[in-house]
N, CA, C and O atoms as CSV, one atom per row, in Angstrom:
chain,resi,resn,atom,element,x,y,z
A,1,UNK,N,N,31.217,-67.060,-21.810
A,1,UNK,CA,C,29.975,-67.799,-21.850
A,1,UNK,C,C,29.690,-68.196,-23.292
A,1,UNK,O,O,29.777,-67.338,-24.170
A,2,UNK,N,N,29.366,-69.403,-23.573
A,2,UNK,CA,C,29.401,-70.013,-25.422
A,2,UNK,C,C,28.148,-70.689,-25.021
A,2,UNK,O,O,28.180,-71.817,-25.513
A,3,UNK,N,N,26.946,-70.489,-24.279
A,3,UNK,CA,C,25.459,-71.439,-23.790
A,3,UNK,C,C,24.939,-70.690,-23.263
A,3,UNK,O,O,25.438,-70.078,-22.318
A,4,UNK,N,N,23.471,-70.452,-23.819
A,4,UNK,CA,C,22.761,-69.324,-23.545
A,4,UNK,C,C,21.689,-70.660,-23.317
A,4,UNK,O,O,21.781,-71.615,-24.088
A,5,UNK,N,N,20.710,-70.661,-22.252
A,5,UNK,CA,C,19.251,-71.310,-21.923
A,5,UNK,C,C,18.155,-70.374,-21.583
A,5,UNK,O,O,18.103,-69.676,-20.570
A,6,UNK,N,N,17.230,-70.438,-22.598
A,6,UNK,CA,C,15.992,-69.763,-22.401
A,6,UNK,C,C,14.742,-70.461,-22.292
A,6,UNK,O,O,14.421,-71.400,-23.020
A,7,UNK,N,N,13.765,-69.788,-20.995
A,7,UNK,CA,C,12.685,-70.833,-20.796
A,7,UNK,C,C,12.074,-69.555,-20.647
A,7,UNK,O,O,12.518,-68.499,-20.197
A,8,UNK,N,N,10.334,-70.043,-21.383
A,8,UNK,CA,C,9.214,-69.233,-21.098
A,8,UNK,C,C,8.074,-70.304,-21.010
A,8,UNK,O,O,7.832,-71.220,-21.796
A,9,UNK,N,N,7.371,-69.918,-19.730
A,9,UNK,CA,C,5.521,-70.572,-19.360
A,9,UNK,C,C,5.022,-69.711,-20.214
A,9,UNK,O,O,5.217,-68.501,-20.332
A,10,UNK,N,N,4.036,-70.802,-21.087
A,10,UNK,CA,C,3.155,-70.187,-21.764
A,10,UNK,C,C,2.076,-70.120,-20.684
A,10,UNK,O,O,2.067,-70.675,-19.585
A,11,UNK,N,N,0.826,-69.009,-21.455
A,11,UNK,CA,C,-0.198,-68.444,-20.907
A,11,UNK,C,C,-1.078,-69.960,-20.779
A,11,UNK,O,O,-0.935,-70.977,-21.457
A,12,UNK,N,N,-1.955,-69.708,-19.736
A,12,UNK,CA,C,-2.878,-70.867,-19.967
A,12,UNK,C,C,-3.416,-71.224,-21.714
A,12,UNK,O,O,-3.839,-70.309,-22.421
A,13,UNK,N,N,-3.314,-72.652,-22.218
A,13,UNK,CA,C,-3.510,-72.879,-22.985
A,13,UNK,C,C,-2.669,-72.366,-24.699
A,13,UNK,O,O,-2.995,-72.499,-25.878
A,14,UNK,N,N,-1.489,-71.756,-23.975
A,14,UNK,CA,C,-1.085,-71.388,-25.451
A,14,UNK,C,C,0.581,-71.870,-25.476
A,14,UNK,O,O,1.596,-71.330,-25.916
A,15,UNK,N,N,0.369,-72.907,-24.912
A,15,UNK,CA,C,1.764,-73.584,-25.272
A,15,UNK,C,C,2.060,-73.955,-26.719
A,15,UNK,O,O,3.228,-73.741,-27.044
A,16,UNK,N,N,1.439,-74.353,-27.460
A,16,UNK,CA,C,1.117,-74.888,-29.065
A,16,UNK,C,C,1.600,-73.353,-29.716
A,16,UNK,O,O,2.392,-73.410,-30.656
A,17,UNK,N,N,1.258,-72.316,-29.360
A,17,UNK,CA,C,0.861,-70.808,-30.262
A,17,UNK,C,C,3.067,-70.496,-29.830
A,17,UNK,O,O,4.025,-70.222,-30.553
A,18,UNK,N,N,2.928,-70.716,-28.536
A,18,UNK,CA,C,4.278,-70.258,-28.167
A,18,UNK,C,C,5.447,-71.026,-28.519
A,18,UNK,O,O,6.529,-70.440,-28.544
A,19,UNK,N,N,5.366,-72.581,-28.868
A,19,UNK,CA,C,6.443,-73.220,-29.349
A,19,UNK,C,C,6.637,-72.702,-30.624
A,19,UNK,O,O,7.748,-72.348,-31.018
A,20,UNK,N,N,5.452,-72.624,-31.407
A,20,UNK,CA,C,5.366,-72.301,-32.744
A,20,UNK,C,C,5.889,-70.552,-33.378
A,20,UNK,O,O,6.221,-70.134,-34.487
A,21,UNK,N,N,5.731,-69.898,-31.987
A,21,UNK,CA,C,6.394,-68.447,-32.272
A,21,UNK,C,C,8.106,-68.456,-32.063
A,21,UNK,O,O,9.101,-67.859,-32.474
A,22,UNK,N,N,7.725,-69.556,-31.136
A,22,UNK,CA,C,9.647,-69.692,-31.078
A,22,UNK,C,C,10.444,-70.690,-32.174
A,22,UNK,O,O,11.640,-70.496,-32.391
A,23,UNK,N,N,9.813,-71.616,-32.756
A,23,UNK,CA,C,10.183,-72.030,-33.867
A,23,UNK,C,C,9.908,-71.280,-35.215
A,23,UNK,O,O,10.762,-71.529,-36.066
A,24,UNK,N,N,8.965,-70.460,-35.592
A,24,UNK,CA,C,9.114,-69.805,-36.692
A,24,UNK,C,C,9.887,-68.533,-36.232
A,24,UNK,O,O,10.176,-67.993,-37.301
A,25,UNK,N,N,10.339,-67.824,-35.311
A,25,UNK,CA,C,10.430,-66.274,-35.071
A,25,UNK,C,C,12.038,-66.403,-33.609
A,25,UNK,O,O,13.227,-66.088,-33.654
A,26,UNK,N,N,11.503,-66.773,-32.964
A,26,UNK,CA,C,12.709,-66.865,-31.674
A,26,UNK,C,C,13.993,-68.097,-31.973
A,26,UNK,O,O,14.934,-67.998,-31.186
A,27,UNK,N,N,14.062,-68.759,-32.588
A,27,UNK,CA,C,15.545,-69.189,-32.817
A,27,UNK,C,C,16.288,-68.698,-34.118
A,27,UNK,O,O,17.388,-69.105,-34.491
A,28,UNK,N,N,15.372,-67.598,-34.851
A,28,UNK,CA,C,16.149,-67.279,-35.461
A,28,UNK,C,C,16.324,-66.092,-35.330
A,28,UNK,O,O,16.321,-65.348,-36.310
A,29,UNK,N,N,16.479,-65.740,-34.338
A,29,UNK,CA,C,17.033,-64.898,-33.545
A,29,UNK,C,C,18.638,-65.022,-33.062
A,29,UNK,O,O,19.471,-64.172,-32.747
A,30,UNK,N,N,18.668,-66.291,-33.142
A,30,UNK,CA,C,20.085,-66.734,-32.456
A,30,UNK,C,C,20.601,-67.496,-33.579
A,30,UNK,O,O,21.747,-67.935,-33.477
A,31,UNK,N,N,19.920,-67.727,-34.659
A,31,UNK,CA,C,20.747,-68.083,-35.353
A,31,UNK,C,C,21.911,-67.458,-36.060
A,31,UNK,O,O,22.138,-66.265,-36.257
A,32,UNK,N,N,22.863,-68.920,-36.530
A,32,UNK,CA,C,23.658,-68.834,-36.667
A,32,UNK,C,C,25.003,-69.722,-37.265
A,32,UNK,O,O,25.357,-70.673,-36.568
A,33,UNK,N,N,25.618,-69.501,-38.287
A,33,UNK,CA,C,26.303,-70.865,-38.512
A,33,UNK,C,C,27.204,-71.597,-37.288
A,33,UNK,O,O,27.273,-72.793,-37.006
A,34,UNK,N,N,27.765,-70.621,-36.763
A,34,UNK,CA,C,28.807,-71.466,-35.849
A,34,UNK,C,C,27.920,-71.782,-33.716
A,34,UNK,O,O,28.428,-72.012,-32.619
A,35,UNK,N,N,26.226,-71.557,-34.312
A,35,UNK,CA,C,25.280,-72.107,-32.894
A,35,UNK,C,C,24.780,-72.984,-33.027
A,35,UNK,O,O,24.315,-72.904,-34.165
A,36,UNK,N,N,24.418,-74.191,-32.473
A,36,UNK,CA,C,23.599,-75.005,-32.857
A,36,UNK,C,C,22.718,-74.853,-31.505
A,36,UNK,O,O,23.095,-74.954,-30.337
A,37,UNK,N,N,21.458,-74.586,-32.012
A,37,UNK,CA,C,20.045,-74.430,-31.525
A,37,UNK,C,C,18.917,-76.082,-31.027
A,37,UNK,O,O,18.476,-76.990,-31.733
A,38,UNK,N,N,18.833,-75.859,-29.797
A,38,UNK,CA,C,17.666,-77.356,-29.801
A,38,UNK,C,C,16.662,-76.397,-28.847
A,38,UNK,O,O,16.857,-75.466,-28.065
A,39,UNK,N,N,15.525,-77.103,-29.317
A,39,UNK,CA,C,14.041,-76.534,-28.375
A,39,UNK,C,C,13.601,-77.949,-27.703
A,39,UNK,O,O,13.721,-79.151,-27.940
A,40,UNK,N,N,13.148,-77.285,-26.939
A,40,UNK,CA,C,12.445,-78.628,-25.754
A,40,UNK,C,C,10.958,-78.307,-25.209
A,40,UNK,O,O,10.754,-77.163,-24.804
A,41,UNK,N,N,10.218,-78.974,-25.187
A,41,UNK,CA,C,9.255,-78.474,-24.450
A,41,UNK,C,C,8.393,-79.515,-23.087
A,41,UNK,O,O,8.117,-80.705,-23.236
A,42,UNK,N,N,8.189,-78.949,-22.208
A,42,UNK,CA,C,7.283,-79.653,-21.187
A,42,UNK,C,C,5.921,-79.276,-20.648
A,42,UNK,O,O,5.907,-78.310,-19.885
A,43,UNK,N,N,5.151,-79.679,-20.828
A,43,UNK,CA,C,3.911,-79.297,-20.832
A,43,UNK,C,C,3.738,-77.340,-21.447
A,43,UNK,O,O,4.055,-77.052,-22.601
A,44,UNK,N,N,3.439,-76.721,-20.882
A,44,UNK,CA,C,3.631,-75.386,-21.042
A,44,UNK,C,C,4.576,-74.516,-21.095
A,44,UNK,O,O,4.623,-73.308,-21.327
A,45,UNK,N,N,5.630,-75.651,-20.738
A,45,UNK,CA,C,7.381,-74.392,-21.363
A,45,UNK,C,C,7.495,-74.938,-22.458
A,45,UNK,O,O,7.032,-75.911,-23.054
A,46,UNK,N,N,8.412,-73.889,-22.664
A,46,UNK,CA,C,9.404,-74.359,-23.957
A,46,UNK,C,C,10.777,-73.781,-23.138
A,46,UNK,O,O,10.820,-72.926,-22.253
A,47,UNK,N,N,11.710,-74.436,-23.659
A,47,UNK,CA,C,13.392,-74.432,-23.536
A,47,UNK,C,C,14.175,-74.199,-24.724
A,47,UNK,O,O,14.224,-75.201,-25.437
A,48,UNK,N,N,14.762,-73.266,-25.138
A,48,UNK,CA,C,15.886,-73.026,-25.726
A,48,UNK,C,C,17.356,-72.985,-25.070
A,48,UNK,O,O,17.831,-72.333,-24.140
A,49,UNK,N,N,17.808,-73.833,-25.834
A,49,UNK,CA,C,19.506,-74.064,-25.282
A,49,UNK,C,C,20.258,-73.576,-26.672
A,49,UNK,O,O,20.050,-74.299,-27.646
A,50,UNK,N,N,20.853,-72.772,-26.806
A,50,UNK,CA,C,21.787,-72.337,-28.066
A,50,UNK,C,C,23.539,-72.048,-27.359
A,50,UNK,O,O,24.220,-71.278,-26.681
A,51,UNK,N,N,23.551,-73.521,-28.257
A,51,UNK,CA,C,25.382,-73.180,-27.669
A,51,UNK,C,C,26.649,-72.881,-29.050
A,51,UNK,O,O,26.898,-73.646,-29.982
A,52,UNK,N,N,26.998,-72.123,-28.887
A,52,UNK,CA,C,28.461,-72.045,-29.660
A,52,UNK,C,C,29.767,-71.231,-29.481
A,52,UNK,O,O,29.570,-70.649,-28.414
A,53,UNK,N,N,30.905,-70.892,-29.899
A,53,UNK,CA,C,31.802,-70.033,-29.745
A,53,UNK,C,C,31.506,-69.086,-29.133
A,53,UNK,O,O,31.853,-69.280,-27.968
A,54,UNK,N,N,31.175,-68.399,-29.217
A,54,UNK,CA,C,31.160,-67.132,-28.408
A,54,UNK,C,C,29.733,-66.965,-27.736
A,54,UNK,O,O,29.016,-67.961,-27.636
A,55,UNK,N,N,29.400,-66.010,-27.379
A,55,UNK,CA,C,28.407,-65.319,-26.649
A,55,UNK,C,C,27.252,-65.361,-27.274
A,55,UNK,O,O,26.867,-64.352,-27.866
A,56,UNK,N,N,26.211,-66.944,-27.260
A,56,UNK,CA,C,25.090,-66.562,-28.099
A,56,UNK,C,C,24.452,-65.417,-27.628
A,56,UNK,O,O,24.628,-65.000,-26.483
A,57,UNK,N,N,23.568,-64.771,-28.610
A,57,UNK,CA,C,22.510,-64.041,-28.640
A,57,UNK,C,C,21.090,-64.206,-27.742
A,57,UNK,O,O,20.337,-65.169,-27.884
A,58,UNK,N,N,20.944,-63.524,-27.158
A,58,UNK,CA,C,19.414,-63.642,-26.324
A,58,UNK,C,C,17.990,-63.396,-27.871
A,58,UNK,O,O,17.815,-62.806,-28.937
A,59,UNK,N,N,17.450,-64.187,-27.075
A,59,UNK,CA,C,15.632,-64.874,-28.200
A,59,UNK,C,C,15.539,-63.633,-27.397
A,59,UNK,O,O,16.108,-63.241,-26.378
A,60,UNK,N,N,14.598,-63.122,-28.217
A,60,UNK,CA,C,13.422,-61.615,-28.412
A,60,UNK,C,C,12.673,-61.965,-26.996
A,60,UNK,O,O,13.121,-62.785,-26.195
A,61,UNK,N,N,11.662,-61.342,-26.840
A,61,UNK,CA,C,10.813,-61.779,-25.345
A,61,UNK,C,C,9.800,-61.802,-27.237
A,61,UNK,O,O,9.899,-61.206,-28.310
A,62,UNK,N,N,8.870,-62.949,-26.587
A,62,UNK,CA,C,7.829,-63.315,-27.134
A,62,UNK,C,C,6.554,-62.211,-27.086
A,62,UNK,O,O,6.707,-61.300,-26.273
A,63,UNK,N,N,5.439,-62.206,-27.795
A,63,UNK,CA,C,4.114,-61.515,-27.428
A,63,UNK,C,C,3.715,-61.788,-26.203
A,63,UNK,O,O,3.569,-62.901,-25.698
A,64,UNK,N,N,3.474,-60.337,-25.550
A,64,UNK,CA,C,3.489,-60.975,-24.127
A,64,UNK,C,C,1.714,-61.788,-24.050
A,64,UNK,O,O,1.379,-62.005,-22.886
A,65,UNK,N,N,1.066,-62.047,-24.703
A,65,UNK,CA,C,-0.798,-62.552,-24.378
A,65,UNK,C,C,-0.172,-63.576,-25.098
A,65,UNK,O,O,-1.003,-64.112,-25.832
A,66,UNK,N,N,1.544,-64.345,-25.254
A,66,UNK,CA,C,1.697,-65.835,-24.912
A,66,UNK,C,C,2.426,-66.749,-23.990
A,66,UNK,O,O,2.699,-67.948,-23.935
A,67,UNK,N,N,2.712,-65.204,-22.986
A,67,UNK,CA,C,3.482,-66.396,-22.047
A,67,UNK,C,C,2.758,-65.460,-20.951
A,67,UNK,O,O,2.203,-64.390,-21.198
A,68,UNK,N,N,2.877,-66.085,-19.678
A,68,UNK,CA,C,2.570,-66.220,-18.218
A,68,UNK,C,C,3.493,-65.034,-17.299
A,68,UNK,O,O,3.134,-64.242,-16.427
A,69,UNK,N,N,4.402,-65.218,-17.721
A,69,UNK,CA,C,5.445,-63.749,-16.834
A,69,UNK,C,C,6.673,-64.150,-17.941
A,69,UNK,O,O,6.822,-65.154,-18.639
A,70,UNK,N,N,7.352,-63.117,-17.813
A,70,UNK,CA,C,8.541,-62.663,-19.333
A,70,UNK,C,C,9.527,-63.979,-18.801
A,70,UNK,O,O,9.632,-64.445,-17.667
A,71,UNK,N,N,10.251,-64.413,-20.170
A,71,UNK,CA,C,10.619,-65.539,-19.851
A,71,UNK,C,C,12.288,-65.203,-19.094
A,71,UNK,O,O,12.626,-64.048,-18.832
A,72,UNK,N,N,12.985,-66.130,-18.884
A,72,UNK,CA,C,14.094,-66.426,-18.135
A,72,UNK,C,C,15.149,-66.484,-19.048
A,72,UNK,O,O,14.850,-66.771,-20.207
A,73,UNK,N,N,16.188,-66.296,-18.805
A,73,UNK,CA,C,17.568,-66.594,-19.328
A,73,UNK,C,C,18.663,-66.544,-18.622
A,73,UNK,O,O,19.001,-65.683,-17.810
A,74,UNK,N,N,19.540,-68.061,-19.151
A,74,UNK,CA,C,20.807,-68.061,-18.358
A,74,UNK,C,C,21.732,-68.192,-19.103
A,74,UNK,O,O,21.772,-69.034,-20.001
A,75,UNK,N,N,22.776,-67.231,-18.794
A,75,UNK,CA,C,24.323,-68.174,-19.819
A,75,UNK,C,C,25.186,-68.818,-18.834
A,75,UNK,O,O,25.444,-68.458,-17.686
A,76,UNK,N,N,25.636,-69.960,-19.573
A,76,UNK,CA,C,26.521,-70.912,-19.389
A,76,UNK,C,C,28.201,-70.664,-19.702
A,76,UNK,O,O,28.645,-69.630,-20.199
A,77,UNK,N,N,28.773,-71.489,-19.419
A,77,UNK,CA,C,30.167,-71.944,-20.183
A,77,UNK,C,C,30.292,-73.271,-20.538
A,77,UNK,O,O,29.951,-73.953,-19.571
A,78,UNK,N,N,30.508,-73.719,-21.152
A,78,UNK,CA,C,30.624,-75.469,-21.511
A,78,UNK,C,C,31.278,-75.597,-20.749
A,78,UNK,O,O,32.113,-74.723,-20.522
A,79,UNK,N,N,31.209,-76.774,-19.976
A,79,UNK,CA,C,32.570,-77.912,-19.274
A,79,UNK,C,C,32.856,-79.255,-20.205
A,79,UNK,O,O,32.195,-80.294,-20.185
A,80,UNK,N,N,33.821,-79.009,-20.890
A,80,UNK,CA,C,34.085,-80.458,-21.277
A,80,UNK,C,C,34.692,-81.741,-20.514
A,80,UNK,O,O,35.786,-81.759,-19.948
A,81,UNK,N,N,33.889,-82.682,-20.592
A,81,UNK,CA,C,34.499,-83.674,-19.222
A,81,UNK,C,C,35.307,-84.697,-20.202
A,81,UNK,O,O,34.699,-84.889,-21.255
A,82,UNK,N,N,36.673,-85.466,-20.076
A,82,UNK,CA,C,37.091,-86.545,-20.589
A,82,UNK,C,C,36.796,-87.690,-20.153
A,82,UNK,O,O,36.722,-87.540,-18.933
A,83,UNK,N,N,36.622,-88.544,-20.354
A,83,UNK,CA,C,36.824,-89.917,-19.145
A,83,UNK,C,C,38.380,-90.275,-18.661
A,83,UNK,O,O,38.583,-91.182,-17.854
């Protein structure tokens, strides 16, 4: 597995508090030179996708009075497709 995806619902109203804990505090968690890290967010989630060589690292669980129920995680494997 080289793709780790993490999603957490923030608590009512603290989507802003929770992107911002995962951008100062939860991707660097997984950081790393050989991961490259993107965040996403939709209304009250946020998404972390961290893919690289080996087995990224799982993000911390956040304060729990900012998310809604403990967040999710999946690992992947890349498929590379050619044309």
């Amino acid at each position: 597995m080289d793709t780790l995806m993490w999603e957490a619902k923030a608590a009512g109203g603290r989507g802003a508090e929770l992107l911002r804990w995962v951008l100062d505090e939860g991707v660097h968690a997984v950081a790393d030179p050989g991961v490259r890290t993107e965040v996403f967010i939709a209304g009250e989630r946020v998404v972390v996708i961290a893919v690289g060589q080996g087995t990224p690292r799982r993000l911390p669980d956040p304060p729990a009075e900012l998310v809604e129920r403990p967040p999710h995680a999946w690992p992947f494997t890349r498929v590379n497709v050619t044309p």
